[in-house]
N, C-alpha and C positions, 0 to 999 in steps of 0.2 A: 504494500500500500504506500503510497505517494505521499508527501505534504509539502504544504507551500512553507515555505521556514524551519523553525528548528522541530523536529519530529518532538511526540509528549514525554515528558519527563516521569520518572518514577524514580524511587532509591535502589540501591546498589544490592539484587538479589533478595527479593521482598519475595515471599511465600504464598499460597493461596491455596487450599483444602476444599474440594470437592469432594461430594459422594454421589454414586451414580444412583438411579432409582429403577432403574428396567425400561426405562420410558422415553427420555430425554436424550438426545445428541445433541443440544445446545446448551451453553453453561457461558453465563454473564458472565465475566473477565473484571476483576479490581481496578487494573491499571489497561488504559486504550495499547498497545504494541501495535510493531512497523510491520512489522512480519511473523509467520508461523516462528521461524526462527530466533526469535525475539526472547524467545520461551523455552523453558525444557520440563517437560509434561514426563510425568512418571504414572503409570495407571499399575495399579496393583503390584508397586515396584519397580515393573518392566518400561524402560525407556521409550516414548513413541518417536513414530518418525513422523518430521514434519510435511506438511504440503499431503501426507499422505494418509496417516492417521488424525490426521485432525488440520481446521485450516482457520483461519483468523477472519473474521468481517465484521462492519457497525451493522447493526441493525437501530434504527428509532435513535441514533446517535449513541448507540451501548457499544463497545467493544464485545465482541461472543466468540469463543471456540466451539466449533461445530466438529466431532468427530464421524467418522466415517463412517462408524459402528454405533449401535447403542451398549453404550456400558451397562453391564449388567448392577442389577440390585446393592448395595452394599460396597460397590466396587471404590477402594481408594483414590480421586483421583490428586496428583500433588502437582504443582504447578511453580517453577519457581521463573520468576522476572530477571533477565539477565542481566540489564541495570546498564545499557549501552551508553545510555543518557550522561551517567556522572561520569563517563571518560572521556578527554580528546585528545588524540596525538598529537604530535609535535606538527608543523606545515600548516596548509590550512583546512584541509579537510576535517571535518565533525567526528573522523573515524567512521567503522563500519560494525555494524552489528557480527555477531559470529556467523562463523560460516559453517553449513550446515551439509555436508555430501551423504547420499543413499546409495547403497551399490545393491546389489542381489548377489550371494555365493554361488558358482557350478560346481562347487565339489576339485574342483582344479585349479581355479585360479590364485594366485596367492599376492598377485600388485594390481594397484586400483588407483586412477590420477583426481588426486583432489582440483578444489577448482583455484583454489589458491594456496599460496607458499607460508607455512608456519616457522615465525621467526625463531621459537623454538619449541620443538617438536614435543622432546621429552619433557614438558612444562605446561604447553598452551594448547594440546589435541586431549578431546575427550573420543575413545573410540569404543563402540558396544556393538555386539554380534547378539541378531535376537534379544536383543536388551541385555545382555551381559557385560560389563566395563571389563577392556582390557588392559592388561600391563604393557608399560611400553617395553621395550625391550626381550620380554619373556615372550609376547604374544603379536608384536606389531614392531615394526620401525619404520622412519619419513625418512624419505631424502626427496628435497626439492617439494615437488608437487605427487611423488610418491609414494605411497601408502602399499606398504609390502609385509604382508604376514607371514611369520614363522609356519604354520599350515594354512592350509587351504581353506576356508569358512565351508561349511556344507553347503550342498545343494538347496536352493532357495533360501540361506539365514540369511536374514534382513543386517546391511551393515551400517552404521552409524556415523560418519567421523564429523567431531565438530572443534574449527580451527576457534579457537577463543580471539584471535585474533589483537593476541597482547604482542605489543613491542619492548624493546630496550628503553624505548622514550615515549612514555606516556607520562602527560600532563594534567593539574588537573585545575580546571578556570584559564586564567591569564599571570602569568608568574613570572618571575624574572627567569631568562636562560639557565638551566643548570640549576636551578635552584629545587626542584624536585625531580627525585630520582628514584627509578623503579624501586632500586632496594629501600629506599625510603615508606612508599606506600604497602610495600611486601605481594606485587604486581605478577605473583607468582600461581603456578597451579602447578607446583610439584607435589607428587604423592607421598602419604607414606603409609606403611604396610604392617600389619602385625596378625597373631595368629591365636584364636581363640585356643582356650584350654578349658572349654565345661563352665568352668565357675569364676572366672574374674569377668568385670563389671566394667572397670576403671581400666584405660589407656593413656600413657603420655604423649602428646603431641610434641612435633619438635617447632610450633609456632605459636605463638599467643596472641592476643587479642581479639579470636575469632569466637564467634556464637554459634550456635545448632543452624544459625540460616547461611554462613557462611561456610559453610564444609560441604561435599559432596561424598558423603559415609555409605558404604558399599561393605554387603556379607557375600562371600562367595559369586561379587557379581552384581548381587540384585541392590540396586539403590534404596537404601530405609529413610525411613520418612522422619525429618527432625520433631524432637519434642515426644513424639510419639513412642520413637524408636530410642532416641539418646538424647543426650542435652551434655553441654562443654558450660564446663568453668574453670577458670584460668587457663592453663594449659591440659586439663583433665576432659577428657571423651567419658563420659559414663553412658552404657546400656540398661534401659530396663529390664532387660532379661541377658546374660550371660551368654555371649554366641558360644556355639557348640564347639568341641572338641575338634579341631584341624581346619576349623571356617578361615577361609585368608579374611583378613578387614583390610580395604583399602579407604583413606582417607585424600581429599583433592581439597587443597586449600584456595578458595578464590576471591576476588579480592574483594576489598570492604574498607566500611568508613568514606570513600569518595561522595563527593555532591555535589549536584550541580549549582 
């Protein structure tokens, strides 16, 4: 979707909780977005893909995601705002929202050409097979505009990659040269990893400052829902329930505190 001037503003990865009812494939939207992409929608966990499980329109001047499907009864849906608004790069461009590539697996292929180049890779790509987050290096690696998996995805899994589209130089307002600096604002979305054992609760983070909206906390894969599923304070991850014995957790730290 189009606008004339600066696209609508919302905060930096703001949340929104839906439940599906058996009935409805439209659900009013918090915050107006530019594009499906704008968004990263999790329904019962599972990542959707955009443009295709679900697509973005006003209706009566409402902002509405309309999915493809009707979500069944009960169904979780989580919705987080990706908060493109509270950053601008360096030049003069407004920056670009992330970028969002679909593939389909044949059981054979293992490189796939994104449509734009991730400044960096192992930091600024979220990629899910079938809604599964993978590791970069164990499960995937970028060069350039390339997207090259360790195996082959199966036949028809749905593949996911999305370029966060963070640079070395991200500003944020009008500021003198040099005077903010990625590692400044912590402009990062590196992971980090730890391994359930039954009965701890508690994980240490190796960053602070962030909150349950600012993480992207992954069991085995499936994305958990903040609040719900865990809640941070200080540098502390706690689960309401103890992931199970050999579950990988992966944590994606993204970024936060910006505004516009």
């Amino acid at each position: 979707m189009s606008y004339i001037g600066k696209e609508p503003a919302y905060g930096a990865f703001e949340k929104q909780n839906i439940t599906g009812d058996g009935s409805n494939s439209q659900f009013t939207l918090t915050h107006p977005v530019a594009s499906a992409s704008s968004i990263l929608v999790s329904l019962g966990g599972v990542i959707q893909e955009p443009e295709t499980a679900y697509t973005i329109s006003f209706v009566s001047g409402e902002p509405k995601i309309t999915f493809s499907f009707t979500p069944t009864n009960g169904t979780k849906i989580f919705i987080i705002y990706l908060g493109r608004q509270a950053l601008t790069q360096s030049a003069a461009s407004l920056t670009a929202d992330p970028t969002v590539d679909s593939f389909t697996g044949d059981g054979s292929d293992t490189t796939f050409s994104l449509s734009t180049t991730p400044a960096l890779p192992s930091k600024t790509m979220l990629v899910f097979v079938n809604g599964v987050f993978q590791k970069y290096t164990t499960n995937y690696s970028v060069s350039g505009t390339t997207l090259t998996f360790t195996s082959a995805p199966a036949n028809s899994a749905v593949i996911v990659a999305i370029n966060m589209n963070s640079t070395t130089e991200v500003v944020v307002g009008t500021v003198s040269n040099n005077a903010i600096t990625n590692a400044k604002l912590s402009l990062s979305y590196a992971p980090s990893f730890f391994t359930g054992d039954g009965s701890s609760t508690a994980f240490t983070l190796t960053e602070s400052n962030h909150t349950q909206n600012t993480l992207l906390v992954t069991e085995d894969g499936v994305l958990q829902r903040p609040t719900t599923k865990y809640s941070v304070s200080g540098t502390t991850l706690t689960f309401v329930t103890a992931p199970s014995n050999g579950v990988e957790i992966g944590v994606r730290y993204l970024p936060f505190g910006a505004t516009s």
